[in-house]
ZAFI-122663 format. One record per residue (C-alpha): residue number from 1; x, y, z. Coordinates in steps of 0.05 Angstrom, whole numbers, plus 5000, padded with zeros to 4 digits. Layout:
<sites>
(NUM (X Y Z))
...
</sites>
This chain:
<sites>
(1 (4710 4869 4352))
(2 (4738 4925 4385))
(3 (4702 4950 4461))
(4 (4705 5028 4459))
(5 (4665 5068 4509))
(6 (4667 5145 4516))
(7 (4683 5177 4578))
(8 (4657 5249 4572))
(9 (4645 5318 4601))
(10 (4690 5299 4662))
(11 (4741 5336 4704))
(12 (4807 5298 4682))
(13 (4855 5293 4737))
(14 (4920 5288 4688))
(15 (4991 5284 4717))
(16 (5003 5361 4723))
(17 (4938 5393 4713))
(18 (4859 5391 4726))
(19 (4821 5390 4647))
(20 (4751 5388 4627))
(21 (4745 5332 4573))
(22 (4733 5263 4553))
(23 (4770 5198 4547))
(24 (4764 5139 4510))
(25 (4771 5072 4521))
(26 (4794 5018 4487))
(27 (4807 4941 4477))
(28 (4832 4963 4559))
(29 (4876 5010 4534))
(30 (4866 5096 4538))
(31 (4859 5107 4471))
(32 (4845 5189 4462))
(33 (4847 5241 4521))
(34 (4810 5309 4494))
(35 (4766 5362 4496))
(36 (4687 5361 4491))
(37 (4655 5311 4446))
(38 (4590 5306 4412))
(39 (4593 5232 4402))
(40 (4553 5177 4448))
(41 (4581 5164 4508))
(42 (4574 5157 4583))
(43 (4566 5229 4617))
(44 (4611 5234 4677))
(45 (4576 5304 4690))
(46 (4624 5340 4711))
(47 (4657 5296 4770))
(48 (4732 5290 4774))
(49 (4756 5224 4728))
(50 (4822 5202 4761))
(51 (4876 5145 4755))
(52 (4862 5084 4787))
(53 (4891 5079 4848))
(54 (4967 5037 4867))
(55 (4958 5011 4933))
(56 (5031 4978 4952))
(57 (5019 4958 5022))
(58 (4952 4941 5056))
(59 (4943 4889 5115))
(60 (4867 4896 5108))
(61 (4863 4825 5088))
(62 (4876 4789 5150))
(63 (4819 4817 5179))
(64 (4769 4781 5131))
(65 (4817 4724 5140))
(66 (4825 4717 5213))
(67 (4751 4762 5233))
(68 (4764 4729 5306))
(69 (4824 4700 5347))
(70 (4830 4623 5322))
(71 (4768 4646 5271))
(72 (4783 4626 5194))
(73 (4741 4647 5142))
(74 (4743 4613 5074))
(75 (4798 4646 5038))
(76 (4770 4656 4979))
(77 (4713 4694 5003))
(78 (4755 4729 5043))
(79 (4792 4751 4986))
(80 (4728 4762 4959))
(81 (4706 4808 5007))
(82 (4776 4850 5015))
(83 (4772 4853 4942))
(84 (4706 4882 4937))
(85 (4727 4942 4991))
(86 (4795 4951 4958))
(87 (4756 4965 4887))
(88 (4699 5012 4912))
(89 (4758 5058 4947))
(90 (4777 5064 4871))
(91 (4846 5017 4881))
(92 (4850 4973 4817))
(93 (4927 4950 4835))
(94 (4926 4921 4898))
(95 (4997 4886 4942))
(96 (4965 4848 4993))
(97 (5019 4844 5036))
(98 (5020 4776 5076))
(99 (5069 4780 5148))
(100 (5133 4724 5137))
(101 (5160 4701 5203))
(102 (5124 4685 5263))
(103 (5132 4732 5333))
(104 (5096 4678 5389))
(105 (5044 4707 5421))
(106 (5023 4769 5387))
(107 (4983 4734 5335))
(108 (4955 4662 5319))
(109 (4971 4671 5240))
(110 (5026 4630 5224))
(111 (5061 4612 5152))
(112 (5010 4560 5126))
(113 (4956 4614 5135))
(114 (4999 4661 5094))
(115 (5008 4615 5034))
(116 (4926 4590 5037))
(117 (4918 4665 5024))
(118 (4968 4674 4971))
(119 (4945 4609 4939))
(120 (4863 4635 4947))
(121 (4889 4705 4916))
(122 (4933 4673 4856))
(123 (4860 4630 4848))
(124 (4820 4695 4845))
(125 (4859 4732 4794))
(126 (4866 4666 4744))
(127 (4797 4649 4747))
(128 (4761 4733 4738))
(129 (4730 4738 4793))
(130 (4777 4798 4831))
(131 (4757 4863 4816))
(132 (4823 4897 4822))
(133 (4891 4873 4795))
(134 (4927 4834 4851))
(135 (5000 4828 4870))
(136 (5041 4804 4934))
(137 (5071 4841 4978))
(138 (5110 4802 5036))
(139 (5127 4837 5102))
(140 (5186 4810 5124))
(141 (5194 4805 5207))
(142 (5263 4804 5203))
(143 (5265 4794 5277))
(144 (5232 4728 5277))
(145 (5276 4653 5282))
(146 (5237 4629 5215))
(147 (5229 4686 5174))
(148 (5273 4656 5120))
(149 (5242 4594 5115))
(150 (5172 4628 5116))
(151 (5203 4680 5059))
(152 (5220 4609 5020))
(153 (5153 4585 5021))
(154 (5118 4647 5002))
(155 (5177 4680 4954))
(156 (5170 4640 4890))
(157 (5098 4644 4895))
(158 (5063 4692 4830))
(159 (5045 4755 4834))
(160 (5106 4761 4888))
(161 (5138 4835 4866))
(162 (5148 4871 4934))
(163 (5185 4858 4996))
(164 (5191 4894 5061))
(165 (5236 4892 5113))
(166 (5214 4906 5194))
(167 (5225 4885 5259))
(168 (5180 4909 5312))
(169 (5217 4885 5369))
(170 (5210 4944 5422))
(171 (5255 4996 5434))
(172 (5271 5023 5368))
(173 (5240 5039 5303))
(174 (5171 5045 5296))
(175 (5166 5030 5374))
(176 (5226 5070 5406))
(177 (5179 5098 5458))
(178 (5167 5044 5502))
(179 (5097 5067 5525))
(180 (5069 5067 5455))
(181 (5090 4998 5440))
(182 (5060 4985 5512))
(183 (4995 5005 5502))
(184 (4994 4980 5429))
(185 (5019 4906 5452))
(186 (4997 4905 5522))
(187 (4931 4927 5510))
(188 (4920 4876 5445))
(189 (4946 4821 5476))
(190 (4913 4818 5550))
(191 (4982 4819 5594))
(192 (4999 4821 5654))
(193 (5056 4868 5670))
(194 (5107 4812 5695))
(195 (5083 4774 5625))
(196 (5088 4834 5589))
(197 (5167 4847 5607))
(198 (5176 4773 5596))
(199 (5146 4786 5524))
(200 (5197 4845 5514))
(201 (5252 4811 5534))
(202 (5237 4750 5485))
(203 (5221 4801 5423))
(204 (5292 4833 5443))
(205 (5334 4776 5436))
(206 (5298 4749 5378))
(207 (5320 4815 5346))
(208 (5394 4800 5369))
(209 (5399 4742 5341))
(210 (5359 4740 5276))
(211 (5347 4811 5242))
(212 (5410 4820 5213))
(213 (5425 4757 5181))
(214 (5356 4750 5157))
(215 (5356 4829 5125))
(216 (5416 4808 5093))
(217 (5391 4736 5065))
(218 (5320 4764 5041))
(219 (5356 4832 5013))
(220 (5404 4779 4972))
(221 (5346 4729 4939))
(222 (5302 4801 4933))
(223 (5362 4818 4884))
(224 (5368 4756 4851))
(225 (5286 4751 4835))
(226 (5274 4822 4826))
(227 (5233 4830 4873))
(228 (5234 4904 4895))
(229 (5250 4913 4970))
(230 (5220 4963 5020))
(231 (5249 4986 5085))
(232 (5199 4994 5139))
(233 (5197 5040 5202))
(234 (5261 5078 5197))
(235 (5289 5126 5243))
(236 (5368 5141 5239))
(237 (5409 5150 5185))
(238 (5436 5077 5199))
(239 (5375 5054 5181))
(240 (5382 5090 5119))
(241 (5452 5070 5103))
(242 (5436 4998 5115))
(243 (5374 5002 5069))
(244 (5416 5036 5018))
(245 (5468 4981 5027))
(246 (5415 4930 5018))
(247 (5378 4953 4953))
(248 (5318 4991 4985))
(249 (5277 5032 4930))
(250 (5215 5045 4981))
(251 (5221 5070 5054))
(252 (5157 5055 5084))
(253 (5129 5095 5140))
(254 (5198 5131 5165))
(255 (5190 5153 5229))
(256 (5222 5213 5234))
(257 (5234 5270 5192))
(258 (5317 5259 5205))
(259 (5293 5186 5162))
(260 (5249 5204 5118))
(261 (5293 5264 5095))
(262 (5356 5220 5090))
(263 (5309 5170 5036))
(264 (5288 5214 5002))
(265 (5348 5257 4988))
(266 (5385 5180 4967))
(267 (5324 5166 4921))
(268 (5282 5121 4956))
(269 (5215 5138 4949))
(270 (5180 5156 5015))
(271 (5120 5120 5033))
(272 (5076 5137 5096))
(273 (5002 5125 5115))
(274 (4939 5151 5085))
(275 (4904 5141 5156))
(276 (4963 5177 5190))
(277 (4944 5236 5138))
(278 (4865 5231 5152))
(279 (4874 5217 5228))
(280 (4925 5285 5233))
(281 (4987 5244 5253))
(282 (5015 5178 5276))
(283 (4977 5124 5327))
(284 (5044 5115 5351))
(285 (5074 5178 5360))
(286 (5115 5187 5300))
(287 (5123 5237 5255))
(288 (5065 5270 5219))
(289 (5056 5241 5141))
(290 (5022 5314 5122))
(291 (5093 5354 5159))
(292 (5132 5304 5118))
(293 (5086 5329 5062))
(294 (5095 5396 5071))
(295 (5174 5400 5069))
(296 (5168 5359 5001))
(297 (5197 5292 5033))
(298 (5121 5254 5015))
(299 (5124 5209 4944))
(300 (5077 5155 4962))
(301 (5020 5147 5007))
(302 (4987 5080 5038))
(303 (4919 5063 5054))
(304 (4952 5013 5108))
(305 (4893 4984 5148))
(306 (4840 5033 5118))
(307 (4834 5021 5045))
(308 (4787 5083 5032))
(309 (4841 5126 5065))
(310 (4873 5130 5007))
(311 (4827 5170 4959))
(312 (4804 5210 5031))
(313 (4882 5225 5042))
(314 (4886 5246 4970))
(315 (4837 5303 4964))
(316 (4858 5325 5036))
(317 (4929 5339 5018))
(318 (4905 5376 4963))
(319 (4858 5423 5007))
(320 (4901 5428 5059))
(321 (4972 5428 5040))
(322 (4995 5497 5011))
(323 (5038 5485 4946))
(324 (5006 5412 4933))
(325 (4951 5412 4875))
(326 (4906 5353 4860))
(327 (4942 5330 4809))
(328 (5007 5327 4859))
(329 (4971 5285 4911))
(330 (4933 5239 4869))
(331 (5010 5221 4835))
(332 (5023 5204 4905))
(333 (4966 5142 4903))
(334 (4980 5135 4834))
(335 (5038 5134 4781))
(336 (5084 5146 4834))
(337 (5076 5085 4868))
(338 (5068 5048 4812))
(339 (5137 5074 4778))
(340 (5169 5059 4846))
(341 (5148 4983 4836))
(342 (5163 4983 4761))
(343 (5092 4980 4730))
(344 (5100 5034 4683))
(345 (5033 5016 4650))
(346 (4993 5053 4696))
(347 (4976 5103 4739))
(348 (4970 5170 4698))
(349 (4908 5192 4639))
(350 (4953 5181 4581))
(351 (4945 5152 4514))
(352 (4964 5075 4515))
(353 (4962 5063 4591))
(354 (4917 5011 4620))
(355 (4843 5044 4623))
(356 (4839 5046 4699))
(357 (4801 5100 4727))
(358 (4757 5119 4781))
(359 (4707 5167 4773))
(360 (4693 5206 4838))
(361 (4658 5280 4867))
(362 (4667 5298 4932))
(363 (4615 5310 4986))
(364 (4605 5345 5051))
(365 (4687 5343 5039))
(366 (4690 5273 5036))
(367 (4706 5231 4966))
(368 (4645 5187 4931))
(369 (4677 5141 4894))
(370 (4632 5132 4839))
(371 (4646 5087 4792))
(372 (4708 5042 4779))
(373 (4738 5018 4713))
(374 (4798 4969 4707))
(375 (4828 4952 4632))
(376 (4768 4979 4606))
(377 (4715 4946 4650))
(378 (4672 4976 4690))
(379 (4685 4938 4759))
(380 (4643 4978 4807))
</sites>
């Protein structure tokens, strides 16, 4: 028999425009968007009923993961557990992305955590028990000697749809001011100065030698799967050009407005942080995700290492950015993400898409997420 249940008397957040009215639900599917009904149904009472949520690229896992230096939780309640937070921040698609390549010293995860994780995730969504829908994201340190092989282990692996490209060796990119990526590194990892430079030195020439041949390999096997590929920290317009050249459809977290502008204008869609929105710029200096916002250069945002900065970032935008409605800023956590990624299924209050919704009010200026459905389900 069919599952219907009636969404009603709720502030729809539609793709261009705020509506009082009801939705329906069915067999997971939307099955009617419209106006008041009289029938039986849940009453939302008057709190805005939006899309769920497209997270493409959150490290928030590793944390439940790895809670402690040489600490390993069991994965699958780790999973568990990031799952759990993901959903109640009304995200129902979720790319975990897991790192690929290994930089010594600056973490003790290395590949065979990465594929327990992807094995504990792949687990999680066969067997029902993840909340949200789960893909893989993998975040390519180009910089690092086995990135490739690490890329081979983890590539063919289910649920693999995104790709990333970064190196984070100082000096450029996301760390071209060598003070930030001092007190970032230096400060995380205990150093001494003299152990510090020595550190530097070694991330350096492991950038020399490895990123471009590895950007190129990955960016070639991306094609040849389909897995979508993502640039990550640009600042020049070589950057650009060489993530054009290589297939790029995302440019995550550009880090100037010279980079960002550059994507955007060449189609990429521009991704940058939800906590860099809430926080009122970058933790490393960079360019400001709500400036980037306000000259139009801003298609997707992130919740990065904050999942519930992504609904916060949302309804900020909207109250704070001049020319950018609801509607605009929830596409930016929503069906744009998704149609950057290809799931065209989602992502928008539309007859025939997946019923994935979040129903949320906002308090003391802050979002209350609610309630949570996913294909029709209520999941929180």
């Amino acid at each position: 028999m069919s599952q219907e249940t009636l969404l009603k008397n709720a502030r729809l957040v539609l793709e261009d425009e705020v509506v009082t009215g009801s939705v329906l639900l069915r067999d997971g599917l939307i099955a009617d968007v419209g106006g008041a009904s009289e029938a039986p149904g849940d009453d939302i009472a008057g709190d805005y009923l939006l899309p769920g949520l497209v997270e493409l690229h959150t490290d928030h896992l590793e944390g439940h993961y790895a809670p402690r230096p040489k600490v390993r939780w069991n994965p699958f309640a780790a999973v568990q557990a990031h799952d759990a937070q993901i959903a109640s921040s009304a995200i129902t698609t979720v790319f975990d992305a897991l790192r690929v390549g290994n930089t010594d010293g600056d973490h003790d995860l290395v590949t065979d955590d990465m594929v327990v994780l992807a094995e504990a995730i792949q687990s999680g969504m066969a067997t029902g028990r993840l909340r949200a829908d789960h893909f893989l994201h993998l975040r390519c340190e180009v910089s690092s000697p086995d990135c490739l092989e690490a890329f081979e282990r983890l590539g063919g692996k289910q649920g693999v749809r995104l790709a990333s490209l970064m190196d984070h060796a100082p000096g450029q990119r996301q760390f071209a001011n060598l003070d930030a990526y001092k007190v970032y590194y230096q400060g995380k990892l205990k150093m001494t100065d003299d152990a510090f430079a020595a550190f530097c030195d070694m991330r350096v020439d492991q950038s020399r030698q490895n990123s471009d041949r590895n950007r190129c390999a990955i960016a070639e096997i991306a094609r040849q799967r389909g897995i979508v590929l993502a640039s990550h920290d640009d600042a020049t317009h070589d950057h650009v050009d060489e993530a054009e050249d290589n297939g790029v459809r995302v440019a995550e977290f550009p880090t100037t407005e010279a980079a960002a502008r550059s994507s955007h204008e060449r189609g990429m869609a521009v991704l940058m942080g939800a906590p860099n929105v809430v926080r009122g710029g970058s933790h490393s200096g960079n360019i400001a995700a709500q400036h980037l916002a306000e000259l139009g250069l801003l298609d997707i945002l992130s919740s990065d290492y904050i999942p519930f900065s992504l609904i916060q970032a949302t309804f900020q935008l909207a109250g704070t950015v001049e020319g950018i409605s609801l509607p605009q800023a929830v596409g930016m956590a929503t069906h744009q993400p998704a149609r950057s990624v290809g799931l065209d299924d989602r992502g928008v209050i539309a007859v025939g898409k997946r019923a994935e919704l979040a129903r949320v009010r906002v308090q003391d200026g802050v979002p209350v997420v609610r309630t949570v459905w996913r294909q029709g389900e209520r999941v929180v």
